[in-house]
C-alpha positions as CSV (number, residue, x, y, z in Angstrom):
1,X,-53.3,-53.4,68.6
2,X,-53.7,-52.3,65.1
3,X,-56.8,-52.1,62.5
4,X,-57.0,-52.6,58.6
5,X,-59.4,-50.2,58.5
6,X,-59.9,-51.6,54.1
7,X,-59.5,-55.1,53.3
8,X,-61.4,-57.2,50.7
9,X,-61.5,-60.4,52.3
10,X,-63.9,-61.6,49.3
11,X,-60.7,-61.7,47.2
12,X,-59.3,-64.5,49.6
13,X,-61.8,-66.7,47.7
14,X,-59.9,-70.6,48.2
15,X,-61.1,-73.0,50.9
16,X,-60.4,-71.6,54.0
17,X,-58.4,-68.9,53.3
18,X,-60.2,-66.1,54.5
19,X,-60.2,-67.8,58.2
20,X,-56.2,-68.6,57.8
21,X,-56.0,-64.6,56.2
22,X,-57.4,-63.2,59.4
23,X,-55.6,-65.8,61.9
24,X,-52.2,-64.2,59.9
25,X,-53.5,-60.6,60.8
26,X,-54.3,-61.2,64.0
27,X,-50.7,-63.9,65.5
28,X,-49.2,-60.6,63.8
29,X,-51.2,-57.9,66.1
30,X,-54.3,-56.4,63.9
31,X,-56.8,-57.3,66.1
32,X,-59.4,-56.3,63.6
33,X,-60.3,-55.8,59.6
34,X,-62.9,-54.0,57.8
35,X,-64.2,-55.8,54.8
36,X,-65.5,-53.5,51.6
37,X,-68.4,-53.9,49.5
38,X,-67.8,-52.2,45.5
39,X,-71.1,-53.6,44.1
40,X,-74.6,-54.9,45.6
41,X,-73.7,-58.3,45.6
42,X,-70.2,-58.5,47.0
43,X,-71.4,-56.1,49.9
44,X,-73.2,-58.9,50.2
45,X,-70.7,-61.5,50.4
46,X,-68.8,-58.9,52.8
47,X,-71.5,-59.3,54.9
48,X,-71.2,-62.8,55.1
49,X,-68.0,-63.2,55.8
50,X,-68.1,-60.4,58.6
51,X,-71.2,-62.5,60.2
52,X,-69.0,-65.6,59.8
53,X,-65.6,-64.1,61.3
54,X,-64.9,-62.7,65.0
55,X,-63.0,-59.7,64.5
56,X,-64.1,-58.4,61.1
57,X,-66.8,-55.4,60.1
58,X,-67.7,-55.0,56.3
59,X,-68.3,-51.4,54.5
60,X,-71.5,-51.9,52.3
61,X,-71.5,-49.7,48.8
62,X,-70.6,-49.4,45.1
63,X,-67.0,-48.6,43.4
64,X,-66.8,-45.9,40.9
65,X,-65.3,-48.8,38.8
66,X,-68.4,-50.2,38.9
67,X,-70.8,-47.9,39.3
68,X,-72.2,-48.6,35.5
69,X,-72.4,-52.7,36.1
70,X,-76.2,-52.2,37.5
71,X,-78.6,-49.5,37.3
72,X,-78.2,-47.3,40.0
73,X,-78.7,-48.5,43.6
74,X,-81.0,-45.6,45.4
75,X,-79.4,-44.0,48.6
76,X,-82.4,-46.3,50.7
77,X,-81.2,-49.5,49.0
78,X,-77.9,-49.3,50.0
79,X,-78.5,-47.4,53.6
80,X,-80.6,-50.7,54.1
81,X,-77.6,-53.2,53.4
82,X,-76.1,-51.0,56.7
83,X,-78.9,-52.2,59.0
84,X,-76.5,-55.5,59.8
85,X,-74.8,-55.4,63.2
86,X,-71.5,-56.0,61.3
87,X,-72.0,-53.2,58.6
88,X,-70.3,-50.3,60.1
89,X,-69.9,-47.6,57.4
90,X,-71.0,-47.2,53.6
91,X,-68.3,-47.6,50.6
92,X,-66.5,-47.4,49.0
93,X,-67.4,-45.0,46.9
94,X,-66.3,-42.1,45.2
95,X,-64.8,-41.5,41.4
96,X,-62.0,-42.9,39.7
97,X,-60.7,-40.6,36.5
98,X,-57.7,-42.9,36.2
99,X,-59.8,-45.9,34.6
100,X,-62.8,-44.2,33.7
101,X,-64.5,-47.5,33.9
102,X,-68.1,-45.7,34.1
103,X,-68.6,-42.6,32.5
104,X,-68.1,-39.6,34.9
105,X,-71.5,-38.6,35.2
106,X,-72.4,-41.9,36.1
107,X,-70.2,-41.9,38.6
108,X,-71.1,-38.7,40.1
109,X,-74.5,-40.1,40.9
110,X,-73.2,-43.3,42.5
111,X,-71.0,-40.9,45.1
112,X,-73.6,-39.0,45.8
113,X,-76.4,-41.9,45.9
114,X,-73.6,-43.6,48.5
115,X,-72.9,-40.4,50.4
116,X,-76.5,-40.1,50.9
117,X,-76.9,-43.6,52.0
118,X,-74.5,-42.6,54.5
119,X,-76.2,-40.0,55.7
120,X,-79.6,-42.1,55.9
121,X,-77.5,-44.9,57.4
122,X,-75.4,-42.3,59.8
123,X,-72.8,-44.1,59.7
124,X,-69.3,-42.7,57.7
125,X,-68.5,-43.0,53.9
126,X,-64.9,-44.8,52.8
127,X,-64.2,-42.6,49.8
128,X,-62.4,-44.1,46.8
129,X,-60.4,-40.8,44.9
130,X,-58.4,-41.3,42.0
131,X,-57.2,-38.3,39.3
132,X,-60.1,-36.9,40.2
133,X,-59.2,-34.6,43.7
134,X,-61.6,-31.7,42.4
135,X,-64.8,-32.7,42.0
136,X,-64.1,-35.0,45.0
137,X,-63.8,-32.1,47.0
138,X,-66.7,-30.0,45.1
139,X,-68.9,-33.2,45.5
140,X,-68.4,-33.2,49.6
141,X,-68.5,-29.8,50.1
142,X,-71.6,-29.9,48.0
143,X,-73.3,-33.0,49.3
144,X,-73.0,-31.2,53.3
145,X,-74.7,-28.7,52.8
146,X,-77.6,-30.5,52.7
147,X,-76.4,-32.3,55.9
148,X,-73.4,-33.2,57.5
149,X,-71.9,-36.8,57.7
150,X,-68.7,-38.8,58.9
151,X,-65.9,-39.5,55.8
152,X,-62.6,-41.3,55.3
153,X,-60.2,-40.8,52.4
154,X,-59.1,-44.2,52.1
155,X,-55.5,-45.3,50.6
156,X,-54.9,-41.5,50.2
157,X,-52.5,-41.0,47.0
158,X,-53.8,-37.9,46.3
159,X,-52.5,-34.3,46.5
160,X,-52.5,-32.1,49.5
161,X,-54.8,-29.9,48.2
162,X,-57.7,-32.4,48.5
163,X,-56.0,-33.3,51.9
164,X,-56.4,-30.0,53.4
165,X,-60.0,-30.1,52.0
166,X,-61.1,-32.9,53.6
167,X,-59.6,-32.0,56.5
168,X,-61.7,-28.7,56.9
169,X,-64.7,-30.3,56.2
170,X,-64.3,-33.2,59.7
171,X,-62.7,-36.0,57.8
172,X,-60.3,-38.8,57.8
173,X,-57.6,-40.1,55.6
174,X,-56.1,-43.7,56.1
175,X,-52.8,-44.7,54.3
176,X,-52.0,-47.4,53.0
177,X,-49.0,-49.6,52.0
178,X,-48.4,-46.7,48.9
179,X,-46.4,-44.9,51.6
180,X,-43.4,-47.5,51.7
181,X,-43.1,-47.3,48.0
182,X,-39.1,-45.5,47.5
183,X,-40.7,-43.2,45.0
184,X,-43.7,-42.1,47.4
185,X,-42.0,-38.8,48.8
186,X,-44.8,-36.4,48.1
187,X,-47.1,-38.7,49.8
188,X,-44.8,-38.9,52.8
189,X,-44.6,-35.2,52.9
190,X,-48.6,-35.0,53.2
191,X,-48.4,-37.1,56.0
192,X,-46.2,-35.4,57.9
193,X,-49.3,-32.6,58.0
194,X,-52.0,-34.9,58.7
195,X,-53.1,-34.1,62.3
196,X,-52.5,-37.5,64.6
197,X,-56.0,-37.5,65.5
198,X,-57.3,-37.8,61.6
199,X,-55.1,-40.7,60.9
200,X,-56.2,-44.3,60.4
201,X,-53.9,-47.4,58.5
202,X,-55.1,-49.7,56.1
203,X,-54.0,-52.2,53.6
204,X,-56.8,-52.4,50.4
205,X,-55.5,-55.6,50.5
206,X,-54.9,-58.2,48.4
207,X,-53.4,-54.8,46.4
208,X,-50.9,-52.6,47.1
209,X,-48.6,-54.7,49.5
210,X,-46.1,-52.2,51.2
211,X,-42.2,-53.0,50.7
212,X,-40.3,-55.5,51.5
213,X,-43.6,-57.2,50.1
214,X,-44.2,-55.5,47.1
215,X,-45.4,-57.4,43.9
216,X,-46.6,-60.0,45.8
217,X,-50.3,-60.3,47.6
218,X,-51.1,-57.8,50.2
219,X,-53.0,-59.0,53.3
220,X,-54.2,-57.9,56.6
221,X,-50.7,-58.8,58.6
222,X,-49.1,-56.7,56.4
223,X,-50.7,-53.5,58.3
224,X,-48.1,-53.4,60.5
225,X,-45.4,-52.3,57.5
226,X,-47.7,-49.5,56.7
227,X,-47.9,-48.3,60.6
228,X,-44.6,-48.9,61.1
229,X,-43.7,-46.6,58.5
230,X,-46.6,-43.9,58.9
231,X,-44.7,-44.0,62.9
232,X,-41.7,-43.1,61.5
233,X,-42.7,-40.8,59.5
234,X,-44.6,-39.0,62.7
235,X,-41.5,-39.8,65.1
236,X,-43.7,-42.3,67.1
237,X,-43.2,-45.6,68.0
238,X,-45.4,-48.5,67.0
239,X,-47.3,-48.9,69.8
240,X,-48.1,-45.4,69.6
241,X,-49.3,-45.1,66.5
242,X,-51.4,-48.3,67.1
243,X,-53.2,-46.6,69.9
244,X,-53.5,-43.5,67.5
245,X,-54.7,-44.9,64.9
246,X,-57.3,-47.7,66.9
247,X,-58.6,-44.4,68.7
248,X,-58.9,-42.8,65.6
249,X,-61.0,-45.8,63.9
250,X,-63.1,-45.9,67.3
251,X,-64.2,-42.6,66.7
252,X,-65.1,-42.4,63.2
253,X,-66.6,-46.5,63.2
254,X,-68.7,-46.0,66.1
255,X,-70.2,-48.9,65.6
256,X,-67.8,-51.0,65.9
257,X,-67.3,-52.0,69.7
């Protein structure tokens, strides 16, 4: 059994998609999918369609992208989103330096208003990390001193530098289809280091579909090309790193049993 631990099901917008999306995922062995919230509203709408759909969780928080498209959400406002039964970690959040869509100032307070709601919440942060591996890891290392809390570097693409930082500070990274790109060697390198007990798979689907899909819509099912690959690169077979990676999601979603 497998888990797309980052999904946006919202994007799967046409009638009855979303419930012929997840019936894909699961005839093709993810079991489950967590849904992500970037703004108020569509952590909203991933709330929905978790309540709606066995087998699906939703994240609840704001992009970096959008962290300038509304006044800034208070750490209470979006810790209270969490208080759902299907809302089983904050984010994404985090900052993006690639599209600079907010100003980075602004999005400095966002991360920390989200990590803070995850500490409220006590539940674990998705962290979205883009060009901008420094003050990611200044930000974290900051934000804990004032109190610990659960995080996952999610579709890692970044440098082993922020890797190794996260990794000293108790988190997670998941990988994504990026890691069957030809060109992706670096990446691949980096997680051949990643300890198999830090390791979760994802797709950020409908992006980022891993090869022989790529250039066309990413979904859920499509896990399974990202495991397979993230196995060979750690010498396991797939139903190893399925049980890996399900533990691994177990431990840092506690909330979702």
């Amino acid at each position: 059994m497998l888990i797309d631990s980052h999904c946006h099901l919202d994007y799967f917008n046409q009638p009855n998609e979303q419930a012929e999306v997840i019936a894909r995922a699961r005839a093709a062995g993810v079991a489950e999918m967590v849904t992500i919230g970037v703004t108020l509203s569509q952590s909203r709408q991933a709330i929905e369609i978790a309540a709606s759909h066995d087998h699906v969780w939703a994240c609840v928080g704001i992009h970096p992208n959008h962290a300038a498209d509304e006044p800034l959400a208070s750490p209470e406002t979006i810790a209270a989103l969490a208080e759902h039964p299907k809302v089983i970690g904050i984010g994404e959040s985090g900052l993006d330096y690639f599209y600079e869509k907010a100003p980075k100032d602004i999005q400095e307070q966002n991360f920390r208003a989200n990590i803070r709601a995850a500490r409220l919440a006590g539940l674990p942060l998705a962290i979205h990390a883009r060009d901008a591996d420094d003050d990611v890891a200044r930000i974290l290392a900051e934000e804990r001193a004032g109190g610990e809390f659960d995080f996952l570097l999610h579709c890692f693409s970044s440098g082993a530098k922020l890797a190794e930082a996260a990794l000293e500070m108790g988190g997670y990274i998941s990988f994504s289809g990026i890691i069957t790109f030809p060109k992706s060697l670096e990446l691949r390198e980096i997680a051949a280091r990643i300890p198999l007990d830090r390791l979760l798979v994802e797709t950020d689907s409908p992006y980022l579909a891993p090869v022989p899909f790529r250039g066309k819509r990413n979904e859920p099912a499509h896990t399974v090309h990202t495991a397979a690959k993230l196995g060979e690169i750690k010498g396991l077979s797939a139903d190893a790193i399925a049980d890996i990676t399900t533990n691994n999601f177990r431990k840092l979603y506690k909330k979702a049993k």
